[in-house]
ROMI-369856 format. One record per residue: residue number from 1; residue in three letters; z, y, x of N, C-alpha, C, O in turn. Coordinates in Angstrom, 1 decimal. Last residue first. Layout:
N
+-----+------+--------+--------+--------+--------+--------+--------+--------+--------+--------+--------+--------+--------+
! seq ! type !     nz !     ny !     nx !    caz !    cay !    cax !     cz !     cy !     cx !     oz !     oy !     ox !
+-----+------+--------+--------+--------+--------+--------+--------+--------+--------+--------+--------+--------+--------+
! NUM !  Ala !      Z !      Y !      X !      Z !      Y !      X !      Z !      Y !      X !      Z !      Y !      X !
...
+-----+------+--------+--------+--------+--------+--------+--------+--------+--------+--------+--------+--------+--------+
END
This chain:
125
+-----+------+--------+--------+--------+--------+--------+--------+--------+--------+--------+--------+--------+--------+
! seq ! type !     nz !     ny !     nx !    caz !    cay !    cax !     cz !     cy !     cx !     oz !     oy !     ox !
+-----+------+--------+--------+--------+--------+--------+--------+--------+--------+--------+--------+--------+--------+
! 125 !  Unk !  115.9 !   85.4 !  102.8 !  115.3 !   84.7 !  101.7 !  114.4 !   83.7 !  101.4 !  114.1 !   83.4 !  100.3 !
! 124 !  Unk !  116.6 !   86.6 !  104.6 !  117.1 !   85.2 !  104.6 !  116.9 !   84.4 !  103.4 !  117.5 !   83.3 !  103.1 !
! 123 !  Unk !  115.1 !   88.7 !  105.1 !  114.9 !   87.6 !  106.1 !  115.4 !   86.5 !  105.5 !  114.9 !   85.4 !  105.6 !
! 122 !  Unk !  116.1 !   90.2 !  103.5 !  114.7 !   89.9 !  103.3 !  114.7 !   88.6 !  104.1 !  114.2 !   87.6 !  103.6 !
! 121 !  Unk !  118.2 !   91.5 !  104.5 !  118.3 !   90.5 !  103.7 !  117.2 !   90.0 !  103.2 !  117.4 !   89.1 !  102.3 !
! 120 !  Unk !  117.2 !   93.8 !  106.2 !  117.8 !   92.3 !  107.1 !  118.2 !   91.2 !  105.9 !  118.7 !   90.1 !  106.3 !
! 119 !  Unk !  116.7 !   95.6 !  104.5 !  115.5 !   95.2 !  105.4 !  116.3 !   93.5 !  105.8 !  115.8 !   92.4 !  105.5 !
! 118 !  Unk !  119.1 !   95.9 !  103.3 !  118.0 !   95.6 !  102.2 !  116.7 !   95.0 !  103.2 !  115.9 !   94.2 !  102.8 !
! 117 !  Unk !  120.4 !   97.3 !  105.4 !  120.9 !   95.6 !  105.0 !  119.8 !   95.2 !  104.0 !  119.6 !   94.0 !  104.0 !
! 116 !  Unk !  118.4 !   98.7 !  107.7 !  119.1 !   98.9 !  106.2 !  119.5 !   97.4 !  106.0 !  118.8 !   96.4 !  106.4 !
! 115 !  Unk !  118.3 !   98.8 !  111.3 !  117.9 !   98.3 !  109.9 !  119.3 !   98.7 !  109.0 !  120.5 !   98.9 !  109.2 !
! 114 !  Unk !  120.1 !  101.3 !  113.2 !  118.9 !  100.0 !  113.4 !  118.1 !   99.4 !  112.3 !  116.9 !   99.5 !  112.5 !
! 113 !  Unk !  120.7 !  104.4 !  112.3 !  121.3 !  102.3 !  112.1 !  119.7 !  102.3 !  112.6 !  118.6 !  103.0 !  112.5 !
! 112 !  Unk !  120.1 !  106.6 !  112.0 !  120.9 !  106.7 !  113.3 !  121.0 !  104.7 !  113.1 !  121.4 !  104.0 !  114.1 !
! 111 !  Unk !  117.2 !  108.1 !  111.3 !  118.0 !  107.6 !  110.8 !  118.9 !  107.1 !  112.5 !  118.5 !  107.2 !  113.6 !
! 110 !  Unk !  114.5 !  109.3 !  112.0 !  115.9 !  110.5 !  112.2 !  116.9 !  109.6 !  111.8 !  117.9 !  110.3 !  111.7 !
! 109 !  Unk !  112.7 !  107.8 !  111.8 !  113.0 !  108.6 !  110.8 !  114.3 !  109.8 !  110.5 !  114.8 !  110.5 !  109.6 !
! 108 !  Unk !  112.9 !  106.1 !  114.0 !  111.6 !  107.8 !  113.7 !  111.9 !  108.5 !  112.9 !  111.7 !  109.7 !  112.9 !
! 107 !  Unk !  114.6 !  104.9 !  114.0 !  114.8 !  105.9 !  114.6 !  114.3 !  107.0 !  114.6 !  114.6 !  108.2 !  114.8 !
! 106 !  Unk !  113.4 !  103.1 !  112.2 !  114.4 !  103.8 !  111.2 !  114.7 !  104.9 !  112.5 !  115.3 !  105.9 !  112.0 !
! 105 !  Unk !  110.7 !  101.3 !  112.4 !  111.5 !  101.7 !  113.3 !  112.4 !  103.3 !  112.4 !  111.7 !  104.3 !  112.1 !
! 104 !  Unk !  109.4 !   98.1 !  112.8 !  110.1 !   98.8 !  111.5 !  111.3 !   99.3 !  112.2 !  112.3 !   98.7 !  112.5 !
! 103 !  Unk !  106.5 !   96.4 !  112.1 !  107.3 !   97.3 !  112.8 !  107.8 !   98.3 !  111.8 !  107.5 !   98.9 !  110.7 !
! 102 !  Unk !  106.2 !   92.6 !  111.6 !  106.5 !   94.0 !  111.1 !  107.2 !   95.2 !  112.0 !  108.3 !   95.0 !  112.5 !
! 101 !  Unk !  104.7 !   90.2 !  111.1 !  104.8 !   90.8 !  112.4 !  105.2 !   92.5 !  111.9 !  104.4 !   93.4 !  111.9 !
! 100 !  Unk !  104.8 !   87.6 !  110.1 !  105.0 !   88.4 !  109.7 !  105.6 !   89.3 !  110.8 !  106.7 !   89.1 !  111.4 !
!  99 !  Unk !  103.1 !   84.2 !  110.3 !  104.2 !   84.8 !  110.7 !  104.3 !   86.5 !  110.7 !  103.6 !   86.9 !  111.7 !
!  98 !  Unk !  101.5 !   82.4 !  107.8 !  101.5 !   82.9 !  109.0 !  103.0 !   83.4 !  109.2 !  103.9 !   83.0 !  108.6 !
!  97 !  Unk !  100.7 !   80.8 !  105.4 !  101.7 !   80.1 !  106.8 !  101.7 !   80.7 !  107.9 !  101.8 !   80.1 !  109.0 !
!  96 !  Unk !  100.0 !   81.9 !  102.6 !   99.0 !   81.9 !  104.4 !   99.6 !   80.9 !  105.3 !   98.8 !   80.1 !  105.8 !
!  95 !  Unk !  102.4 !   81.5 !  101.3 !  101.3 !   81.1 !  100.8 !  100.2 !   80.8 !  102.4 !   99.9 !   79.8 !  102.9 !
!  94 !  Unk !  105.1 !   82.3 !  102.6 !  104.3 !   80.7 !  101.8 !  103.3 !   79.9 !  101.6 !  103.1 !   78.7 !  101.6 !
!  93 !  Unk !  104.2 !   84.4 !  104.6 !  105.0 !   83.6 !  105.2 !  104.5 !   81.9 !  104.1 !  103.9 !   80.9 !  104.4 !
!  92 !  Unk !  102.4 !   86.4 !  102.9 !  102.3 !   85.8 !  104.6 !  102.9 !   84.6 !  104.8 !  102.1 !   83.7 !  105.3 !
!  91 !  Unk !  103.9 !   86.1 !  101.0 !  102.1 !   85.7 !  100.7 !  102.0 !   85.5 !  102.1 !  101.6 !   84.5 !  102.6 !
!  90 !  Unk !  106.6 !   86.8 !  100.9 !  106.4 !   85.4 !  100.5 !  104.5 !   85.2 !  100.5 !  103.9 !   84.2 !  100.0 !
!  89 !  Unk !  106.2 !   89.2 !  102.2 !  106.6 !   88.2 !  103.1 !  106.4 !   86.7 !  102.2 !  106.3 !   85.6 !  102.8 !
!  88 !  Unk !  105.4 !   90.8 !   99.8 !  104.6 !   90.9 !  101.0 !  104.8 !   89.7 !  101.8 !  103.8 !   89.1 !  102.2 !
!  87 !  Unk !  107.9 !   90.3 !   98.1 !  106.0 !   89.8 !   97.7 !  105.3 !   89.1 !   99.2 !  105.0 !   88.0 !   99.6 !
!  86 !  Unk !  109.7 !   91.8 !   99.9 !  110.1 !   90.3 !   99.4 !  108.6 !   90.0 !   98.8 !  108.1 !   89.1 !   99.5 !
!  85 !  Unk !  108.1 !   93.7 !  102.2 !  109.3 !   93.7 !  100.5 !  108.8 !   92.2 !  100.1 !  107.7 !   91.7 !  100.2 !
!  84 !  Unk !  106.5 !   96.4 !  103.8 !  107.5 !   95.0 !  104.1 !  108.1 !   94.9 !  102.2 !  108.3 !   95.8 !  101.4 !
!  83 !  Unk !  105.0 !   98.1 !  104.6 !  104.9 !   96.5 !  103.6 !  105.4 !   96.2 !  103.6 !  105.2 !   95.0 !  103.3 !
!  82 !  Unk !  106.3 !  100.2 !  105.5 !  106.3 !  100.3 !  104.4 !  105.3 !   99.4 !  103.9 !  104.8 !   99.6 !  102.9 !
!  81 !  Unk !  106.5 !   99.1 !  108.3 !  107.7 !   98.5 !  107.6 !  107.3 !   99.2 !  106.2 !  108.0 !   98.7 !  105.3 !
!  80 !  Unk !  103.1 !   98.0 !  109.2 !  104.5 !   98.5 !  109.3 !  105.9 !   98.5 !  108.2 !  105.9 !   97.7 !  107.3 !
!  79 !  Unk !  102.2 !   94.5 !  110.5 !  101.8 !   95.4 !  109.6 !  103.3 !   96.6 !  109.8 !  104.3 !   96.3 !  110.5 !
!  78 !  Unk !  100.1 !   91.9 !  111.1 !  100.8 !   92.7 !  111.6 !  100.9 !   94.2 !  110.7 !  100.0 !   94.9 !  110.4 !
!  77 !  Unk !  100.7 !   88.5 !  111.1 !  100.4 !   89.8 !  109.8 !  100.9 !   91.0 !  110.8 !  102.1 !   91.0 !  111.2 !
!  76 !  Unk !   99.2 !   85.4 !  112.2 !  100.1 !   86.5 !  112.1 !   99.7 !   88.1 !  111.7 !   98.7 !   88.8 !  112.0 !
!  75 !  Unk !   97.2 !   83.8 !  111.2 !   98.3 !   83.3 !  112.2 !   99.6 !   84.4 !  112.3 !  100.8 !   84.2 !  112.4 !
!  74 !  Unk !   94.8 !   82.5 !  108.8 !   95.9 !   83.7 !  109.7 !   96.8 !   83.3 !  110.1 !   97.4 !   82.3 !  109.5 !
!  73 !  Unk !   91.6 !   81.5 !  108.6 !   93.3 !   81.0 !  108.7 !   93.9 !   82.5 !  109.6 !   93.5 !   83.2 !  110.5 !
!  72 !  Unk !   90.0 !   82.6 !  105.8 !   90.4 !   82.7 !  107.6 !   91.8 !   82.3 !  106.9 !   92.6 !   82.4 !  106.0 !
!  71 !  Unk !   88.0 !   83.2 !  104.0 !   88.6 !   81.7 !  104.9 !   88.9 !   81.8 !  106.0 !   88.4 !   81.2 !  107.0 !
!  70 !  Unk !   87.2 !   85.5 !  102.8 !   86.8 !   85.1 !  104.3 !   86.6 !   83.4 !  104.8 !   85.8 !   82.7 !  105.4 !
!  69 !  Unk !   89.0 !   85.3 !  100.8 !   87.4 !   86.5 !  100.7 !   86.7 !   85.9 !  101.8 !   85.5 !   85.9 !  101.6 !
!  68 !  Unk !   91.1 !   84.8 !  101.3 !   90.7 !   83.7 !  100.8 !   89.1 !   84.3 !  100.5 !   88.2 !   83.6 !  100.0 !
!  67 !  Unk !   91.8 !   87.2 !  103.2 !   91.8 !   85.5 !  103.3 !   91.4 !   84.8 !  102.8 !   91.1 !   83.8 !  103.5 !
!  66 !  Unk !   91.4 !   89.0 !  101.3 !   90.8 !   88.8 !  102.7 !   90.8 !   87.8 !  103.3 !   89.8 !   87.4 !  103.9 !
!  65 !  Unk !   93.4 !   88.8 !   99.8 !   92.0 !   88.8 !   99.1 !   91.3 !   88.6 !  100.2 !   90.4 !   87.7 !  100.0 !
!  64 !  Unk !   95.8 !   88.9 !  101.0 !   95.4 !   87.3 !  100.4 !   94.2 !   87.5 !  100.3 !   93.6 !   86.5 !  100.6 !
!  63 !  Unk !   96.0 !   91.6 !  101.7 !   95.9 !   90.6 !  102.7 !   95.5 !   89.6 !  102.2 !   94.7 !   89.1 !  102.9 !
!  62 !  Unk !   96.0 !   92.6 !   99.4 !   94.6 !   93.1 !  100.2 !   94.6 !   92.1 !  101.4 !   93.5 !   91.9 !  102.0 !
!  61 !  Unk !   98.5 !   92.0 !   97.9 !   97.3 !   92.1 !   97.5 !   96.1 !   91.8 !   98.5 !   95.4 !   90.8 !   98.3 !
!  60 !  Unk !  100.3 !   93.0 !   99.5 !  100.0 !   91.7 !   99.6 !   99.1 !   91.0 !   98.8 !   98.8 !   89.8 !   98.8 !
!  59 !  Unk !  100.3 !   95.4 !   99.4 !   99.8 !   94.8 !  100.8 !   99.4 !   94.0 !  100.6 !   98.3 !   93.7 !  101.0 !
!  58 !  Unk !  100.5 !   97.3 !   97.0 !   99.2 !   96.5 !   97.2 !   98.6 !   95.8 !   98.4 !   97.5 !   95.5 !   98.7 !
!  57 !  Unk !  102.8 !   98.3 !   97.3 !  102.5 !   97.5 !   95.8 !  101.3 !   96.9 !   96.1 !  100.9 !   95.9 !   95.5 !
!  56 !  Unk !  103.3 !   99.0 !   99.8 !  104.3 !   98.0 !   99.4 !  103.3 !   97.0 !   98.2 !  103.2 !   95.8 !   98.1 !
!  55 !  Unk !  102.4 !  101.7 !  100.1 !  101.7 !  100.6 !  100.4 !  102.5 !   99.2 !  100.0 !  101.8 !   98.2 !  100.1 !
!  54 !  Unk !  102.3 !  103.2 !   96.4 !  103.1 !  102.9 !   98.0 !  102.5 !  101.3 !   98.8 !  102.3 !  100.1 !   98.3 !
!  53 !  Unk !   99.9 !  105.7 !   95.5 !  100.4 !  104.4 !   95.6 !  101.4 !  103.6 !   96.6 !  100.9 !  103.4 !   97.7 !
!  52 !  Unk !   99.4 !  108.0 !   95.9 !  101.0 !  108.2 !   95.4 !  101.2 !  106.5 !   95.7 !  102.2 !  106.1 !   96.1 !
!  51 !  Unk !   96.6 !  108.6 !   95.9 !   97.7 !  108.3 !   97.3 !   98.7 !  108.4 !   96.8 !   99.3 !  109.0 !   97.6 !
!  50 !  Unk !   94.6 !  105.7 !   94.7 !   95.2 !  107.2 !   94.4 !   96.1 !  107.1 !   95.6 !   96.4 !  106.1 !   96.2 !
!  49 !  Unk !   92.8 !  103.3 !   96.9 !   93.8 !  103.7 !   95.7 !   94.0 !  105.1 !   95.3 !   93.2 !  105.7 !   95.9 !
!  48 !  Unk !   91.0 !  101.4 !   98.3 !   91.2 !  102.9 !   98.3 !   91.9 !  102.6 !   96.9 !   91.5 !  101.8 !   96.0 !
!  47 !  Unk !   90.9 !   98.9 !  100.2 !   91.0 !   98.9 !   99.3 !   91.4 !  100.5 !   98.8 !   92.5 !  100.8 !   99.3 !
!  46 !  Unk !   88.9 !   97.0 !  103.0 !   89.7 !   97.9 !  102.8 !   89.8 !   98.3 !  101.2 !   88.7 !   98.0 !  100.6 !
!  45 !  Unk !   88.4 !   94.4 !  105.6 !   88.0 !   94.6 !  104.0 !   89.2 !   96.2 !  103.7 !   90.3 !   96.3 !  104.3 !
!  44 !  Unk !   87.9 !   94.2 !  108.1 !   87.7 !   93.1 !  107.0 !   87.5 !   93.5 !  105.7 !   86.7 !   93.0 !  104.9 !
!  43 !  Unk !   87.2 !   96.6 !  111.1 !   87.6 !   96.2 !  109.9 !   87.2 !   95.2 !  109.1 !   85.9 !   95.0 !  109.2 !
!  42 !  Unk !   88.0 !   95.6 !  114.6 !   87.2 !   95.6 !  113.0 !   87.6 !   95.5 !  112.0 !   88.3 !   94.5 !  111.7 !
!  41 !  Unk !   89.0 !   94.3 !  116.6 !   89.4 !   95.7 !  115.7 !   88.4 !   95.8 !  115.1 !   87.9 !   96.6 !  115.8 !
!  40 !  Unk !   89.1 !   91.7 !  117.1 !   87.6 !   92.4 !  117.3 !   88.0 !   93.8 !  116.8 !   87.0 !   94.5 !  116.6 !
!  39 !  Unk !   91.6 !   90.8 !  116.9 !   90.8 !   90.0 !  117.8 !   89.6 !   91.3 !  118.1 !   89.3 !   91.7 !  119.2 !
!  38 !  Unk !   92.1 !   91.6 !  114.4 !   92.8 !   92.0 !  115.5 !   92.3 !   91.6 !  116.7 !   92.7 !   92.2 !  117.7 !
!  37 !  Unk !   90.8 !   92.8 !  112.2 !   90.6 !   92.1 !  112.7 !   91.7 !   92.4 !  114.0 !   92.0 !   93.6 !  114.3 !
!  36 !  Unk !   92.5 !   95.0 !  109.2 !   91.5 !   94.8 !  110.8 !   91.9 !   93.6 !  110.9 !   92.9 !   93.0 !  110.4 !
!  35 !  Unk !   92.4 !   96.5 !  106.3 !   92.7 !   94.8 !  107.3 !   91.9 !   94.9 !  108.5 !   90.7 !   95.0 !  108.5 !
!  34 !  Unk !   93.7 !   99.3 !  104.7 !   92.8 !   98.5 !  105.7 !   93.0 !   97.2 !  106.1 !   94.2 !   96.9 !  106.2 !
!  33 !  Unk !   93.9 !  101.4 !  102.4 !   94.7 !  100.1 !  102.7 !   93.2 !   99.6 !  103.5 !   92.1 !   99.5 !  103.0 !
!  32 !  Unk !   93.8 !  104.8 !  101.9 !   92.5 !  103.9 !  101.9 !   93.9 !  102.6 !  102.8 !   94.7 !  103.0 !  103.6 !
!  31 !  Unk !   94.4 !  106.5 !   99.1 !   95.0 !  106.4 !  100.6 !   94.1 !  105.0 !  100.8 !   93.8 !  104.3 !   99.9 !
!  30 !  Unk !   93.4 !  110.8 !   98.6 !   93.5 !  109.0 !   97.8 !   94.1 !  108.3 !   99.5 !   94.3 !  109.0 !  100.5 !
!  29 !  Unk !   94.7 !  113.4 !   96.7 !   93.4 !  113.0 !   97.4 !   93.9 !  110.8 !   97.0 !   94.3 !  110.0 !   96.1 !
!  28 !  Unk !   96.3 !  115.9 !   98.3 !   95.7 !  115.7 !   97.2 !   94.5 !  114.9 !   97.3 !   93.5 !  115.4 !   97.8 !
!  27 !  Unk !   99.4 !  116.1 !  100.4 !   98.3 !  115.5 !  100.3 !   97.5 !  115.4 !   99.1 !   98.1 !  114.5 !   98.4 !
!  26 !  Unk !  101.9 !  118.1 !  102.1 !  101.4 !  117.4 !  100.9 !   99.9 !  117.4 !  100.5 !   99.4 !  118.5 !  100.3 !
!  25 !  Unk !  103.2 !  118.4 !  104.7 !  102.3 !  118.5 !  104.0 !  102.3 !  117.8 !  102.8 !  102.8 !  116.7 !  102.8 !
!  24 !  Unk !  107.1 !  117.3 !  105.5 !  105.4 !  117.7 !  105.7 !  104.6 !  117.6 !  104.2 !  104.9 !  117.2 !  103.1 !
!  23 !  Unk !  109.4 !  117.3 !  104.3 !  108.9 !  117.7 !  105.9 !  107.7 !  118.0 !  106.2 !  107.2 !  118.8 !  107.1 !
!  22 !  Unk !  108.4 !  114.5 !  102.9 !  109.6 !  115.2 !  103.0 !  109.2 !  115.5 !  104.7 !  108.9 !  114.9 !  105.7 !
!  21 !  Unk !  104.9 !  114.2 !  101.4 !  106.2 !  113.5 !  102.3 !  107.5 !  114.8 !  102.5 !  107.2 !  116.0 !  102.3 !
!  20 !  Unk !  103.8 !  113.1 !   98.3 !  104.2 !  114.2 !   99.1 !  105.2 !  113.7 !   99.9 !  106.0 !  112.9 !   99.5 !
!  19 !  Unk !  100.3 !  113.3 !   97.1 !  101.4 !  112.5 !   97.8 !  102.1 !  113.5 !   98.4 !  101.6 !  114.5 !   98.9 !
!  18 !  Unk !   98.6 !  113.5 !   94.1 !   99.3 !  114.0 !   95.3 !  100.3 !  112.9 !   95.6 !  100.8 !  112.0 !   95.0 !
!  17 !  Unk !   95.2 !  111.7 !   93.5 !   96.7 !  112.5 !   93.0 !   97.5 !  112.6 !   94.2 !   97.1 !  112.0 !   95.2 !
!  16 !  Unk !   92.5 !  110.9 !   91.9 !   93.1 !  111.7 !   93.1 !   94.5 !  111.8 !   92.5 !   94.7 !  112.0 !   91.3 !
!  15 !  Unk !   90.0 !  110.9 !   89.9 !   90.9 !  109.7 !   90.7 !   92.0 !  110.0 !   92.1 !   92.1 !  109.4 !   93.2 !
!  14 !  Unk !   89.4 !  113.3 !   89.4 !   90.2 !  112.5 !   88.4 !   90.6 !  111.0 !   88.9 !   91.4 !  110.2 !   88.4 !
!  13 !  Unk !   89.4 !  116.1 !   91.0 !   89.2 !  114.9 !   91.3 !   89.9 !  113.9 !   90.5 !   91.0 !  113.5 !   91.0 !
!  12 !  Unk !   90.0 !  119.2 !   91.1 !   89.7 !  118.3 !   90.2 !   89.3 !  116.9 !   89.9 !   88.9 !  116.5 !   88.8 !
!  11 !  Unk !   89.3 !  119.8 !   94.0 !   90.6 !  120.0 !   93.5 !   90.6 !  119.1 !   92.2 !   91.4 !  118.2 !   92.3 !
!  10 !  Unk !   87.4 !  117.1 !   96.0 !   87.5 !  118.2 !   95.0 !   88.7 !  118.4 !   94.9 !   89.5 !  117.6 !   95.4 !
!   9 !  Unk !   87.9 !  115.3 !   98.0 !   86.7 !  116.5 !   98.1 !   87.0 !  117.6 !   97.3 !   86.8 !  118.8 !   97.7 !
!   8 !  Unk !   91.1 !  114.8 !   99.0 !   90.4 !  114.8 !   98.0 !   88.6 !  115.7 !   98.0 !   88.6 !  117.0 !   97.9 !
!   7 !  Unk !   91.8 !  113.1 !  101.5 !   91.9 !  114.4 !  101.2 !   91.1 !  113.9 !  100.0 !   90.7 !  112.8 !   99.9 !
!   6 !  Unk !   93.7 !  110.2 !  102.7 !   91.8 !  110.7 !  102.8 !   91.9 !  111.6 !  101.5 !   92.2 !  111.0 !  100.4 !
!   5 !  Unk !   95.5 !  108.3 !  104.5 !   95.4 !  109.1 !  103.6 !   94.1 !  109.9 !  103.7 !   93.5 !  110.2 !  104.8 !
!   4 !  Unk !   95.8 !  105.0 !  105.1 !   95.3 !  106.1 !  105.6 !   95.4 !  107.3 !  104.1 !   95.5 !  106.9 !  103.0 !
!   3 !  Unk !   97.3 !  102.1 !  106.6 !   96.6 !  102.7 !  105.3 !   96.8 !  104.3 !  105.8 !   97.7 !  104.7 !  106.5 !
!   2 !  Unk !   97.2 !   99.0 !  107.4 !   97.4 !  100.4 !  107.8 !   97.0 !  100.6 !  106.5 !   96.6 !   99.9 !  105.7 !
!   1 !  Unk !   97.4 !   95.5 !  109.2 !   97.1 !   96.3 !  108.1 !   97.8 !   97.6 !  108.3 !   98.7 !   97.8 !  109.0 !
+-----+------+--------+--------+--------+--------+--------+--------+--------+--------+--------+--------+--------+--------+
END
């Protein structure tokens, strides 16, 4: 799973709203949440929101709907560290019985630790 940021056509776009990252641009427009196939890169199903939304509030949303939209058994979630949060891992991990494949790299971010204790207490939940 990914999600994309996609401009707004209009300035006046009543389903649009800004996103803004530290350092960069800021975005007026919406953010599209994807499920690929991993076997076929294909997409499964995708879910467009306003772009302020954090992918956090709607991973574990769009991953169950796909599963149970499909009937696929899932084996493993591959996703980056802005799904990660205690929901996201109890619908992979409880509900699906997959295994939660998360990249989650704090070096990109100019950060100097390896993981936040808030990332590594997730695990032992």
């Amino acid at each position: 799973m990914d999600s994309s940021l996609l401009s707004a056509w209009r300035g006046n776009d009543p389903g649009a709203t800004w996103q803004k990252y530290a350092g960069k641009k800021s975005v007026f427009g919406f953010k599209v949440h994807t499920v690929l196939c991993h076997q076929a890169d294909l997409p499964l199903f995708a879910l467009v929101t306003p772009a302020h939304v954090h992918d956090s509030q709607v991973g574990w949303f769009v991953i169950l709907v796909t599963a149970l939209l499909f009937g696929l058994k899932v084996l493993v979630v591959y996703a980056d560290g802005a799904y990660f949060d205690r929901k996201m891992f109890r619908v992979v991990h409880d509900i699906l019985g997959a295994h939660p494949a998360i990249q989650f790299n704090l070096r990109k971010a100019g950060k100097k630790k390896l993981v936040t204790r808030f990332f590594a207490e997730q695990w032992r939940r």
